[in-house]
mmCIF entry with sequence, helices, sheets and N, C-alpha, C, O atoms, coordinates in Angstrom:
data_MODEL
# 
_entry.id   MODEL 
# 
_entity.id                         1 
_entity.type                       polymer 
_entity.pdbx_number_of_molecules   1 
# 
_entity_poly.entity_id                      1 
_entity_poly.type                           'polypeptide(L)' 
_entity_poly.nstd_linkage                   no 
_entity_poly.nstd_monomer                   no 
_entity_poly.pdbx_seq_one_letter_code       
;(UNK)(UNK)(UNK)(UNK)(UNK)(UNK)(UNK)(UNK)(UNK)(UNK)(UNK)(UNK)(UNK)(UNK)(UNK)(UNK)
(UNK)(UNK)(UNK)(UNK)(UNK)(UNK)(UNK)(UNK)(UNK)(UNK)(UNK)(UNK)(UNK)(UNK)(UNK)(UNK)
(UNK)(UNK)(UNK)(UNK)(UNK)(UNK)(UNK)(UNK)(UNK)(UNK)(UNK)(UNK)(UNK)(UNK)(UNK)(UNK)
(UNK)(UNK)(UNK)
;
_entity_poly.pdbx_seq_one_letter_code_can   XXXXXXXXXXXXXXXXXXXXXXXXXXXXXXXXXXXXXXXXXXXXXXXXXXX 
_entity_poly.pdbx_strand_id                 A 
# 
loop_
_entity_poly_seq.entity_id 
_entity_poly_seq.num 
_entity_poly_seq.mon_id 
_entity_poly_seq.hetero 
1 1  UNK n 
1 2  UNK n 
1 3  UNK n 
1 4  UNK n 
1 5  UNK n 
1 6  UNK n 
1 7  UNK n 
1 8  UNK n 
1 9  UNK n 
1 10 UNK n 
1 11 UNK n 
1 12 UNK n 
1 13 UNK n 
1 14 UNK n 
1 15 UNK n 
1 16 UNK n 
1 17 UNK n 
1 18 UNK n 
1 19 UNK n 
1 20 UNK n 
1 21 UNK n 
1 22 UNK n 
1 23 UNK n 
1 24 UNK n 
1 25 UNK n 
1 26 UNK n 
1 27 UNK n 
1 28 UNK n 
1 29 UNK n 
1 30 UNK n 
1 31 UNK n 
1 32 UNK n 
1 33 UNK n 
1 34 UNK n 
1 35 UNK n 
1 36 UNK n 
1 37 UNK n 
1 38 UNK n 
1 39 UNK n 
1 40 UNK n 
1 41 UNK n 
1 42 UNK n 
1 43 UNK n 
1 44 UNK n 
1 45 UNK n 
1 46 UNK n 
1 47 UNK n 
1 48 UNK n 
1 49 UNK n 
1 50 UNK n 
1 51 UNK n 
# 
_struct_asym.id          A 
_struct_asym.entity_id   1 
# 
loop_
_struct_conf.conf_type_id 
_struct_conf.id 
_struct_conf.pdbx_PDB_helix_id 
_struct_conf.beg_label_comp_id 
_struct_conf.beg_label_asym_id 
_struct_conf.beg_label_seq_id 
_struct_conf.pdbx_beg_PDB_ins_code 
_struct_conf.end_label_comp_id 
_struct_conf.end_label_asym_id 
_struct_conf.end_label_seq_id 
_struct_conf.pdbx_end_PDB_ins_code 
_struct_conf.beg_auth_comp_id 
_struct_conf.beg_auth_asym_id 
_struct_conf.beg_auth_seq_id 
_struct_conf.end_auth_comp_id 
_struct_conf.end_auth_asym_id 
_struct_conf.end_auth_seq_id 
_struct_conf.pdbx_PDB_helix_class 
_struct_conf.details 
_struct_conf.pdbx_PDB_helix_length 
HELX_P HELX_P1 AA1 UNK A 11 ? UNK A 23 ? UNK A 11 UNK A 23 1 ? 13 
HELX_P HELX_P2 AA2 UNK A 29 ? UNK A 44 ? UNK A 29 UNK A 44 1 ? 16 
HELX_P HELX_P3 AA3 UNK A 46 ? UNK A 49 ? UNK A 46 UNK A 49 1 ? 4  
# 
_struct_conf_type.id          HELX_P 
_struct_conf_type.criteria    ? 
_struct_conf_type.reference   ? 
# 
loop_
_atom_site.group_PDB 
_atom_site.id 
_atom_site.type_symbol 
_atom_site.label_atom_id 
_atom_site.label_alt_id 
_atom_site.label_comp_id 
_atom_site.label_asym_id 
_atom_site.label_entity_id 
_atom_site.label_seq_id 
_atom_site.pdbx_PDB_ins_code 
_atom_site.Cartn_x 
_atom_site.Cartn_y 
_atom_site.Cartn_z 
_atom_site.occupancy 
_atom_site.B_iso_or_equiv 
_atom_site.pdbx_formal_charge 
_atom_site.auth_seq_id 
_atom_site.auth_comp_id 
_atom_site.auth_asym_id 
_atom_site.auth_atom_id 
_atom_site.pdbx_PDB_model_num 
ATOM 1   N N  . UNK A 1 1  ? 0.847  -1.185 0.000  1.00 0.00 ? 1  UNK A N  1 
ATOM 2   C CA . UNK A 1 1  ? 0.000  0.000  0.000  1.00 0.00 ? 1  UNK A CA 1 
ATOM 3   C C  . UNK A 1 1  ? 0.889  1.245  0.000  1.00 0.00 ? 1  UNK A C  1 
ATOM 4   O O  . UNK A 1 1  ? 1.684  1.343  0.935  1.00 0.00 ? 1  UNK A O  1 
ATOM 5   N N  . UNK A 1 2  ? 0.854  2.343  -1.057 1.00 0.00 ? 2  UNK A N  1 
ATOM 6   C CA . UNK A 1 2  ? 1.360  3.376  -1.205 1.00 0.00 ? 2  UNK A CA 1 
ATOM 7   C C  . UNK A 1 2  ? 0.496  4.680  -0.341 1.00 0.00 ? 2  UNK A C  1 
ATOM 8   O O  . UNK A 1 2  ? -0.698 4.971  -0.407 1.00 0.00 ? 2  UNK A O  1 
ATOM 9   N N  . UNK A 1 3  ? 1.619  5.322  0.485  1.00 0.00 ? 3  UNK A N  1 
ATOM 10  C CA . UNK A 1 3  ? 0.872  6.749  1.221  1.00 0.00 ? 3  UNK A CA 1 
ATOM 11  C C  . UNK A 1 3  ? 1.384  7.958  0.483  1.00 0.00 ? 3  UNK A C  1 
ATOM 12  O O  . UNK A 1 3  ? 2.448  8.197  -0.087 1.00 0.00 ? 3  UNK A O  1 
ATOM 13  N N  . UNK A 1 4  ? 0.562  8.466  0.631  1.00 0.00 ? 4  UNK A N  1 
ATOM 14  C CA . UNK A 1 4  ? 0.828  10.082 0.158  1.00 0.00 ? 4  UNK A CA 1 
ATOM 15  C C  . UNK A 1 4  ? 0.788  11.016 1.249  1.00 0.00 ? 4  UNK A C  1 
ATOM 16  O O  . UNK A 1 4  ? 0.147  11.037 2.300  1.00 0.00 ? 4  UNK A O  1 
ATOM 17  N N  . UNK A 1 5  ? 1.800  11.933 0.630  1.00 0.00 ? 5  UNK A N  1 
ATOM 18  C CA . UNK A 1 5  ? 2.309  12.822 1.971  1.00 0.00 ? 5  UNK A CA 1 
ATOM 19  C C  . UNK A 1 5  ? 1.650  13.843 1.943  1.00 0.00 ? 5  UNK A C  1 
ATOM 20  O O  . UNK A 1 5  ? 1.509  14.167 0.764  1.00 0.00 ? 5  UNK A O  1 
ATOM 21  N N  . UNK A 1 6  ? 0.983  14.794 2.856  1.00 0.00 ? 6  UNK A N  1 
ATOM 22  C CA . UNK A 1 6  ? 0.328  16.075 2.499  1.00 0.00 ? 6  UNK A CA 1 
ATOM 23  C C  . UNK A 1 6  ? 0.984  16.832 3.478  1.00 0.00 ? 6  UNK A C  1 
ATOM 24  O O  . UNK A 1 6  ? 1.286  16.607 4.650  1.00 0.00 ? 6  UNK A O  1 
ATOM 25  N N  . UNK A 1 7  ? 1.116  17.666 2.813  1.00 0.00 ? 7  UNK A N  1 
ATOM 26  C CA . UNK A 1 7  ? 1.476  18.935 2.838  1.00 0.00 ? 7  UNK A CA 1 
ATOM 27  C C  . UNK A 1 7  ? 0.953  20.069 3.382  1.00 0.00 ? 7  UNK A C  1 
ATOM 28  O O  . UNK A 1 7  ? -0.166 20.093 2.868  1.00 0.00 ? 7  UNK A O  1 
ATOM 29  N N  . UNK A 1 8  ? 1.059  21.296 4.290  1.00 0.00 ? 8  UNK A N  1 
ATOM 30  C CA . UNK A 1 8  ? 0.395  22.284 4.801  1.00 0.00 ? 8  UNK A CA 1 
ATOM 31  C C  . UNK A 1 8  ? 0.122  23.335 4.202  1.00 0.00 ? 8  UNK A C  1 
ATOM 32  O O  . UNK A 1 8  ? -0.750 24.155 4.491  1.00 0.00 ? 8  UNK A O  1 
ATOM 33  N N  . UNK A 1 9  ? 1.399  23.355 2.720  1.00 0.00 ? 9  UNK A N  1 
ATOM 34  C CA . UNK A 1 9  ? 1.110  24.272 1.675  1.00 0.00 ? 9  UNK A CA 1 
ATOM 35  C C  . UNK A 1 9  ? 1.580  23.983 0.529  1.00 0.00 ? 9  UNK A C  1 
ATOM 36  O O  . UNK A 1 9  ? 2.663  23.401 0.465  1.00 0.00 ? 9  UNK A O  1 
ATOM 37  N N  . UNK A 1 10 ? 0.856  24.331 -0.656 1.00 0.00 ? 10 UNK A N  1 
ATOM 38  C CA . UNK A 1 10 ? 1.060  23.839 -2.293 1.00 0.00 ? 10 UNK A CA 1 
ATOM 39  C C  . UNK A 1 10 ? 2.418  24.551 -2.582 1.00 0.00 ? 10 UNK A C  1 
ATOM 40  O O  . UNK A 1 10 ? 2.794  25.672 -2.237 1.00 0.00 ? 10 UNK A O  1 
ATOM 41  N N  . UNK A 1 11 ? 3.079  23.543 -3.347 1.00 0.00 ? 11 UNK A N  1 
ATOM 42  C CA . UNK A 1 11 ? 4.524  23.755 -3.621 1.00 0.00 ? 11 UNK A CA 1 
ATOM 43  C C  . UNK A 1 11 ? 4.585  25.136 -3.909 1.00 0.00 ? 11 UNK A C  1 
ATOM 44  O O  . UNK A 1 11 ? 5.234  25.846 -3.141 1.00 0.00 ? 11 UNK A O  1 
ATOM 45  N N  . UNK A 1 12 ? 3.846  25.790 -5.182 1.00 0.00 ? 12 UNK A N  1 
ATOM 46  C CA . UNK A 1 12 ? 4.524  27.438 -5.238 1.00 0.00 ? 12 UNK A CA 1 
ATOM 47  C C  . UNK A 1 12 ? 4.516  27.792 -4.332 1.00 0.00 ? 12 UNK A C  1 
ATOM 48  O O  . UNK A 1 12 ? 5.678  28.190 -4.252 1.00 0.00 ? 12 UNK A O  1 
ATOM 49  N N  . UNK A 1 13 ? 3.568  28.263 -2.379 1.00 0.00 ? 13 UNK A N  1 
ATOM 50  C CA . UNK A 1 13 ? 4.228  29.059 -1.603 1.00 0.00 ? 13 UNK A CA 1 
ATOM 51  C C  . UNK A 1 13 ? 5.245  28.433 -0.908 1.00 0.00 ? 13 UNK A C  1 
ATOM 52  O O  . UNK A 1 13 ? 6.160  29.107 -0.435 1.00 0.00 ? 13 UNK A O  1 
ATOM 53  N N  . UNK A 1 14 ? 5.200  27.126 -0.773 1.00 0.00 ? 14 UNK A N  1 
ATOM 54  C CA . UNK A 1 14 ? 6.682  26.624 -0.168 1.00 0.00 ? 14 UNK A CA 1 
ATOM 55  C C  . UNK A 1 14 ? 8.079  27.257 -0.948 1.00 0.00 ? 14 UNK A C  1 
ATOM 56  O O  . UNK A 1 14 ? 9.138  27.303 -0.321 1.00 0.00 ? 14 UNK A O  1 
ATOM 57  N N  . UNK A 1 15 ? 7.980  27.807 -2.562 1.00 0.00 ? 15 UNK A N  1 
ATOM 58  C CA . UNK A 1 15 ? 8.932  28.177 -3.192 1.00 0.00 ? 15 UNK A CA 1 
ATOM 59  C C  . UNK A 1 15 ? 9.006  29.570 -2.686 1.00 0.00 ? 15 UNK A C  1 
ATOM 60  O O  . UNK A 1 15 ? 10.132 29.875 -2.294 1.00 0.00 ? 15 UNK A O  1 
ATOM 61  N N  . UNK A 1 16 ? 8.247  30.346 -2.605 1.00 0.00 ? 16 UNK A N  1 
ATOM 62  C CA . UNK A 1 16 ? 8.013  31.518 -1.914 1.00 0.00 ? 16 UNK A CA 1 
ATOM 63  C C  . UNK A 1 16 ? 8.390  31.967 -1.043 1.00 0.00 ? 16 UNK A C  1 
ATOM 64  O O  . UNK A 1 16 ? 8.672  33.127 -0.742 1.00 0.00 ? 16 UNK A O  1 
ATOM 65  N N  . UNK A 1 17 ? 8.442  30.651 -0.338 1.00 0.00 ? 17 UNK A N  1 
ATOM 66  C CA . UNK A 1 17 ? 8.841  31.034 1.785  1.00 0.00 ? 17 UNK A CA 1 
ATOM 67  C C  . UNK A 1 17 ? 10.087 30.401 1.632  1.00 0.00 ? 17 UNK A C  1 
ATOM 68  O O  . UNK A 1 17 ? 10.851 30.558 2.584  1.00 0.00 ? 17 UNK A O  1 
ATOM 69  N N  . UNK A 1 18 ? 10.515 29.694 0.646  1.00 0.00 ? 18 UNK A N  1 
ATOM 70  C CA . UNK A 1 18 ? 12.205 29.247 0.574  1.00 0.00 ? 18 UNK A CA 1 
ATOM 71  C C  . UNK A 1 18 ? 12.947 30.641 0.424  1.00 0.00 ? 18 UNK A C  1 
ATOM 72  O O  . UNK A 1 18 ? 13.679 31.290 1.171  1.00 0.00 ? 18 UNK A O  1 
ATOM 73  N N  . UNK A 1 19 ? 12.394 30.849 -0.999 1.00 0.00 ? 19 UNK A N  1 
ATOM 74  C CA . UNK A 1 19 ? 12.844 32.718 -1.637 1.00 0.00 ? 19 UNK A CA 1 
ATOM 75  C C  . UNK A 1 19 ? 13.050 33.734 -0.050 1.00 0.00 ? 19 UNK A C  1 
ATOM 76  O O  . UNK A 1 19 ? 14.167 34.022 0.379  1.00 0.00 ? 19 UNK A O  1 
ATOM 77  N N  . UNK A 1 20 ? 11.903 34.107 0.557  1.00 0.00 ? 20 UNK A N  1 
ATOM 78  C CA . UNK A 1 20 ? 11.326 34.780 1.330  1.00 0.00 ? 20 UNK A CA 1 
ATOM 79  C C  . UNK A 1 20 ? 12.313 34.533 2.861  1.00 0.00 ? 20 UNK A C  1 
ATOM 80  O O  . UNK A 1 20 ? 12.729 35.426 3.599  1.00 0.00 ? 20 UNK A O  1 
ATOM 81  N N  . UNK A 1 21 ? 12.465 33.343 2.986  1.00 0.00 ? 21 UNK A N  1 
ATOM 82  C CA . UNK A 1 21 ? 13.741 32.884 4.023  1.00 0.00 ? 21 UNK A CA 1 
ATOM 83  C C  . UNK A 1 21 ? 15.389 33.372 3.568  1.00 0.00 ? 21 UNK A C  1 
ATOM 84  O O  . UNK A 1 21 ? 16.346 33.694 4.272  1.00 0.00 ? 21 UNK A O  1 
ATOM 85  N N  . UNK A 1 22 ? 15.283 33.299 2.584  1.00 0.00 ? 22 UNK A N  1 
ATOM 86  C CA . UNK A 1 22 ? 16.947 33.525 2.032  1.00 0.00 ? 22 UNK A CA 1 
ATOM 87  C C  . UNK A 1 22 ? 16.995 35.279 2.119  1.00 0.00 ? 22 UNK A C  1 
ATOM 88  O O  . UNK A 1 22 ? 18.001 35.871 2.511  1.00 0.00 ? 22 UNK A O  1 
ATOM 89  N N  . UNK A 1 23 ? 15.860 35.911 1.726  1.00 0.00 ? 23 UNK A N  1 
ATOM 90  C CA . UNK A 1 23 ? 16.003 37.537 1.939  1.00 0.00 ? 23 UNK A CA 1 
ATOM 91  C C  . UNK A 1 23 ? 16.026 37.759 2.855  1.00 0.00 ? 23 UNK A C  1 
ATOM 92  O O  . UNK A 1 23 ? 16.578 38.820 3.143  1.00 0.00 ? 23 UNK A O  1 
ATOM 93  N N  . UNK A 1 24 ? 15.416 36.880 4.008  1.00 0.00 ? 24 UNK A N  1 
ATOM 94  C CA . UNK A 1 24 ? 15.227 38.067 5.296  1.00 0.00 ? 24 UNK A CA 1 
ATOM 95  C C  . UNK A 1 24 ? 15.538 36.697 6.759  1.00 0.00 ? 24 UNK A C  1 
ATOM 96  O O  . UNK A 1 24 ? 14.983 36.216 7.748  1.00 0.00 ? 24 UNK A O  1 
ATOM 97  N N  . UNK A 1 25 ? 16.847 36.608 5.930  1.00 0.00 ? 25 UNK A N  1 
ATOM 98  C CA . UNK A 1 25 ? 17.302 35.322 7.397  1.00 0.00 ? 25 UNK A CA 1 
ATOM 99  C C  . UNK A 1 25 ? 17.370 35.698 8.205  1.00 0.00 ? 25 UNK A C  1 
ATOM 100 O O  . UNK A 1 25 ? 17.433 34.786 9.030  1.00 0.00 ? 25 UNK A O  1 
ATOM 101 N N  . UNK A 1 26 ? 17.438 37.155 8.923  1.00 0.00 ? 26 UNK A N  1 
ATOM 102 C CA . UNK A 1 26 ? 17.452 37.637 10.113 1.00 0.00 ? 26 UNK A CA 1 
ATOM 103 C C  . UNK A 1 26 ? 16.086 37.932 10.768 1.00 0.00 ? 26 UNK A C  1 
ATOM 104 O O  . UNK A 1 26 ? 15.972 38.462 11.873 1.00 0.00 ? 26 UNK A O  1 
ATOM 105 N N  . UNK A 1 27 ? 15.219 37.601 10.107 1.00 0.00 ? 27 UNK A N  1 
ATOM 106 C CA . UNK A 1 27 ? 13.829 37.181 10.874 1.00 0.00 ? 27 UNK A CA 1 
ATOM 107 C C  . UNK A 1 27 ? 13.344 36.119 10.930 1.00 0.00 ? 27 UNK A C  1 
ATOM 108 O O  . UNK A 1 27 ? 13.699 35.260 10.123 1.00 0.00 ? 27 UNK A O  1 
ATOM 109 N N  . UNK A 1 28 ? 12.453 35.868 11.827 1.00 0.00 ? 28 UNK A N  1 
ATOM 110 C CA . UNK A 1 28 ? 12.092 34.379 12.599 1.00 0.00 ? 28 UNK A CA 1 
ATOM 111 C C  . UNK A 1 28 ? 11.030 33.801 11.147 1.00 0.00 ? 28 UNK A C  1 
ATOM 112 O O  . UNK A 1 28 ? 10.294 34.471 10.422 1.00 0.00 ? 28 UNK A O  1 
ATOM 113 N N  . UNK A 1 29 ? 11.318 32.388 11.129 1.00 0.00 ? 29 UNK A N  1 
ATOM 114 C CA . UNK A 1 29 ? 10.720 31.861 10.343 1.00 0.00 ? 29 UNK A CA 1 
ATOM 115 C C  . UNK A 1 29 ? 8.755  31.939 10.092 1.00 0.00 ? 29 UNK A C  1 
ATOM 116 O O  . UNK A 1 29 ? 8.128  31.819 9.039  1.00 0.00 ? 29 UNK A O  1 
ATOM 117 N N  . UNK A 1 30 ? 8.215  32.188 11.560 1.00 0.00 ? 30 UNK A N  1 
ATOM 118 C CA . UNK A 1 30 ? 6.754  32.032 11.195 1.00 0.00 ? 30 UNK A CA 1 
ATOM 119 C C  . UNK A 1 30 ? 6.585  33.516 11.279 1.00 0.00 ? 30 UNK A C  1 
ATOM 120 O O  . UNK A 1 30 ? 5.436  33.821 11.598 1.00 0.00 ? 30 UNK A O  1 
ATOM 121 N N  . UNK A 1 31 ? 7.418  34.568 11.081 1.00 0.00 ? 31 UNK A N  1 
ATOM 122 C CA . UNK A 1 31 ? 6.862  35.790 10.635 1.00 0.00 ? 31 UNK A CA 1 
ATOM 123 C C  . UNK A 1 31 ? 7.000  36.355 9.519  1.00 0.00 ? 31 UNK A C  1 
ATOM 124 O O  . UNK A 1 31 ? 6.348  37.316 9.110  1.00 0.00 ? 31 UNK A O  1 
ATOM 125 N N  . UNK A 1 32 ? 8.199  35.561 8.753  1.00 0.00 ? 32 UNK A N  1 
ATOM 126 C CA . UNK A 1 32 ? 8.244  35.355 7.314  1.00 0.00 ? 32 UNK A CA 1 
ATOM 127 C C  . UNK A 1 32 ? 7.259  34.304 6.562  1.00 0.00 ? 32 UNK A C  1 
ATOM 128 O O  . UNK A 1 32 ? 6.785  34.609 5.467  1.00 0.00 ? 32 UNK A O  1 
ATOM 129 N N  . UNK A 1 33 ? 6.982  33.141 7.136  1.00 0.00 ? 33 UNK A N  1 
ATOM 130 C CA . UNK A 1 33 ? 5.561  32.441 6.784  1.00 0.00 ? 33 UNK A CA 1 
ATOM 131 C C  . UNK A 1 33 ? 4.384  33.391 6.638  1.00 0.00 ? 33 UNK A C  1 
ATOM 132 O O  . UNK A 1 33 ? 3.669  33.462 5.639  1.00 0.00 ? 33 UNK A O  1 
ATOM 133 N N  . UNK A 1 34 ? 4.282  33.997 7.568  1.00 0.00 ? 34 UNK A N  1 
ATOM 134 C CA . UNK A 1 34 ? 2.810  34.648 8.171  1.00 0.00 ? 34 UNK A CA 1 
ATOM 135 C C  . UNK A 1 34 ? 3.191  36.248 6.604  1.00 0.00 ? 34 UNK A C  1 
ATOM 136 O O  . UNK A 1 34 ? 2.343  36.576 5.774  1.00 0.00 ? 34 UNK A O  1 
ATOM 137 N N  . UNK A 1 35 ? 4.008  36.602 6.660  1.00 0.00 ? 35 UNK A N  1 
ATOM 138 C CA . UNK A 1 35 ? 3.595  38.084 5.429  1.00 0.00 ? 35 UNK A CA 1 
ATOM 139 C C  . UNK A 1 35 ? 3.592  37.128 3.935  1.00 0.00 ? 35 UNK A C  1 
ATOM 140 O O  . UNK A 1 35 ? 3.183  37.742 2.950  1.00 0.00 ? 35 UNK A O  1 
ATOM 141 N N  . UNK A 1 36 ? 4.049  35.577 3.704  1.00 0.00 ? 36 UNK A N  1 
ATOM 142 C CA . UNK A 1 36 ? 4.292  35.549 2.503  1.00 0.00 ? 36 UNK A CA 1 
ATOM 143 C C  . UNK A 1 36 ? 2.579  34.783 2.169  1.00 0.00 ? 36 UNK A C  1 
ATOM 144 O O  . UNK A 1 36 ? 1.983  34.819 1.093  1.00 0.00 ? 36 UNK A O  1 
ATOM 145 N N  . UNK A 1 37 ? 1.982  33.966 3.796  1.00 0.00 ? 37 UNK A N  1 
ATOM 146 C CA . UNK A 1 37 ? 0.537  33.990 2.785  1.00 0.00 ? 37 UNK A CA 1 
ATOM 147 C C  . UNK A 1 37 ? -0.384 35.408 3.396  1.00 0.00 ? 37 UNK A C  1 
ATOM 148 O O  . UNK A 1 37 ? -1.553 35.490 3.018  1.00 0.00 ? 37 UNK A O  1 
ATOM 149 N N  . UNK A 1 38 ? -0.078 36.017 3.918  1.00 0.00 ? 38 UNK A N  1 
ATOM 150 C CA . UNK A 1 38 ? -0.814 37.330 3.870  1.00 0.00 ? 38 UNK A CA 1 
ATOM 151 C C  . UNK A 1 38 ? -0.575 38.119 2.285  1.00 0.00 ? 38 UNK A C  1 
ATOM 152 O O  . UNK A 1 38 ? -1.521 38.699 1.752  1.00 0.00 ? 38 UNK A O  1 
ATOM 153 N N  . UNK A 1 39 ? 1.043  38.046 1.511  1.00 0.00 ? 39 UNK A N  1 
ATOM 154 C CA . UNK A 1 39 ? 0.572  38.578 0.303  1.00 0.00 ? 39 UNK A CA 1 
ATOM 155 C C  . UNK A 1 39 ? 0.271  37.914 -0.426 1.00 0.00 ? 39 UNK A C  1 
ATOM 156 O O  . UNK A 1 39 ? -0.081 38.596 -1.388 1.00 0.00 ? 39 UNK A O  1 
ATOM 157 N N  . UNK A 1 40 ? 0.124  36.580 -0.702 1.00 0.00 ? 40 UNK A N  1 
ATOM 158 C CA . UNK A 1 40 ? -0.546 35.659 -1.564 1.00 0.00 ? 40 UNK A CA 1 
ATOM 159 C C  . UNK A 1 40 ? -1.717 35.582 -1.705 1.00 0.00 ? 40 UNK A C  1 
ATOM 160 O O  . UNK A 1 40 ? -2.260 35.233 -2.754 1.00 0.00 ? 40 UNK A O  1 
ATOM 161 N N  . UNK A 1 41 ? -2.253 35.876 -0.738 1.00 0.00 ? 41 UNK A N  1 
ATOM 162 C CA . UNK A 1 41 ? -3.758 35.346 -0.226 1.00 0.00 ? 41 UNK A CA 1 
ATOM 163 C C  . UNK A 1 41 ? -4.479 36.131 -1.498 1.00 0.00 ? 41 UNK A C  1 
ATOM 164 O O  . UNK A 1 41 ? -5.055 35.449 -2.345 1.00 0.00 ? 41 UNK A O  1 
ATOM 165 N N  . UNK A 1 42 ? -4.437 37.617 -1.622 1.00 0.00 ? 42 UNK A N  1 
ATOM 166 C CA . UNK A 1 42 ? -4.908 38.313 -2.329 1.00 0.00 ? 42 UNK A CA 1 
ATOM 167 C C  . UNK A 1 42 ? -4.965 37.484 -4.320 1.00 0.00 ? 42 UNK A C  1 
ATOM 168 O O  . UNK A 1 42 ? -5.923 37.694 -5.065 1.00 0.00 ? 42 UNK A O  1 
ATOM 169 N N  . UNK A 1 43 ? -3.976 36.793 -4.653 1.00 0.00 ? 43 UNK A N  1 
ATOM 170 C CA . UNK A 1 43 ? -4.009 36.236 -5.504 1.00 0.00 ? 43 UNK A CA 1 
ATOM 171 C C  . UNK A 1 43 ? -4.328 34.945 -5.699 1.00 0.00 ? 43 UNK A C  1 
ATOM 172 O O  . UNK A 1 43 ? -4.774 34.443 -6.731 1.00 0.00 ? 43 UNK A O  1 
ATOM 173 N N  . UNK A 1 44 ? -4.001 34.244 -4.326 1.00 0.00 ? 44 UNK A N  1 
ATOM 174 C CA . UNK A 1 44 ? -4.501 32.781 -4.652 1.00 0.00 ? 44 UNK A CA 1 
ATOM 175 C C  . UNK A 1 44 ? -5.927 32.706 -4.115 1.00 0.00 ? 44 UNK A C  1 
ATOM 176 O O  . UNK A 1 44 ? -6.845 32.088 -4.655 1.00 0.00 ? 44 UNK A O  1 
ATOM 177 N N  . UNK A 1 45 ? -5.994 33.357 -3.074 1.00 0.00 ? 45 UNK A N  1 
ATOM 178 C CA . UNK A 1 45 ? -7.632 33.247 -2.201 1.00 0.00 ? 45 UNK A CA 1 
ATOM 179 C C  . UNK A 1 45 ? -7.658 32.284 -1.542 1.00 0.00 ? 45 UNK A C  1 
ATOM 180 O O  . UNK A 1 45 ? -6.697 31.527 -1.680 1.00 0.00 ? 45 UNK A O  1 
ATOM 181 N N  . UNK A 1 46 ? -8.715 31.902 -0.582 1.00 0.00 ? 46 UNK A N  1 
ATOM 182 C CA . UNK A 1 46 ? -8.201 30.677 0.549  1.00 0.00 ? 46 UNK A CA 1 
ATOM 183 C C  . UNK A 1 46 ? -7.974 29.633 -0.212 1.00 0.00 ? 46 UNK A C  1 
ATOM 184 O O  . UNK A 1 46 ? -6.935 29.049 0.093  1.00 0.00 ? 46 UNK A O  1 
ATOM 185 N N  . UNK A 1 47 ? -8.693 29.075 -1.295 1.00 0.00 ? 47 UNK A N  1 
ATOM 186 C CA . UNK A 1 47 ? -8.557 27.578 -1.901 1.00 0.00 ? 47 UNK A CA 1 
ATOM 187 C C  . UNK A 1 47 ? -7.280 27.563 -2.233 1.00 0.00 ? 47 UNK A C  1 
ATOM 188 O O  . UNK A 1 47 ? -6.749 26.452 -2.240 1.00 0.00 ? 47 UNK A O  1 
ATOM 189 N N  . UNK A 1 48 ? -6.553 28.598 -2.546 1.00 0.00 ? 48 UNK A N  1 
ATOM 190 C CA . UNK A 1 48 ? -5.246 28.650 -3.089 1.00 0.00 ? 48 UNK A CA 1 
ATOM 191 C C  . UNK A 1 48 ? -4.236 28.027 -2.270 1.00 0.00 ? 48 UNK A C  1 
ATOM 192 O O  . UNK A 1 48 ? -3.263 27.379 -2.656 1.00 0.00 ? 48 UNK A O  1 
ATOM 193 N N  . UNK A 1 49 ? -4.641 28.347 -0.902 1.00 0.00 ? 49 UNK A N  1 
ATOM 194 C CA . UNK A 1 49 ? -3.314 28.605 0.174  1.00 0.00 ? 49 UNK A CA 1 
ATOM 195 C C  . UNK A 1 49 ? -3.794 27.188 1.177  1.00 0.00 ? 49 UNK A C  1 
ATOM 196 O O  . UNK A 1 49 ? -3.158 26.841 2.172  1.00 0.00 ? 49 UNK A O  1 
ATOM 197 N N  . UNK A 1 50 ? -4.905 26.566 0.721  1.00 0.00 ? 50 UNK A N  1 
ATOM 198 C CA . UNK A 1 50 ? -5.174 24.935 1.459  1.00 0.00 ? 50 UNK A CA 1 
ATOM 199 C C  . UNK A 1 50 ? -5.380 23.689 0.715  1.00 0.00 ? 50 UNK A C  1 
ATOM 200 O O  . UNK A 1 50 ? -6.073 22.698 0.946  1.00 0.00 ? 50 UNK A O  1 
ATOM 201 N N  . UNK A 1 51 ? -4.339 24.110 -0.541 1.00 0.00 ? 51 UNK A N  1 
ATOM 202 C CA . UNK A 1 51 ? -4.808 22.570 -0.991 1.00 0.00 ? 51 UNK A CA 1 
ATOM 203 C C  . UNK A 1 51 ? -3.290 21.854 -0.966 1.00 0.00 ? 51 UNK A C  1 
ATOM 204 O O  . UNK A 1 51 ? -3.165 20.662 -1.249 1.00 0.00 ? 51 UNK A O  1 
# 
């Protein structure tokens, strides 16, 4: 039996918060999480940011 792994967020914002970590390594990781789906949100909308 094969499992599948899920994920808390769809690969583009994980690419986002990789990007988003490398600019601003001197801030804590869930406050760089927290502005990159606050500016996403506007483009992906919730379905965007929970599948």
């Amino acid at each position: 039996m094969e499992s599948q792994r899920r994920r808390g967020l769809p690969h583009d914002v994980l690419i986002y918060f990789v990007l988003a970590m490398v600019l601003y390594a001197n801030v804590a990781y869930e406050e760089v999480l927290r502005l990159v789906i606050e500016g996403l949100r506007p483009l992906l909308g919730e379905e965007g940011l929970t599948q």
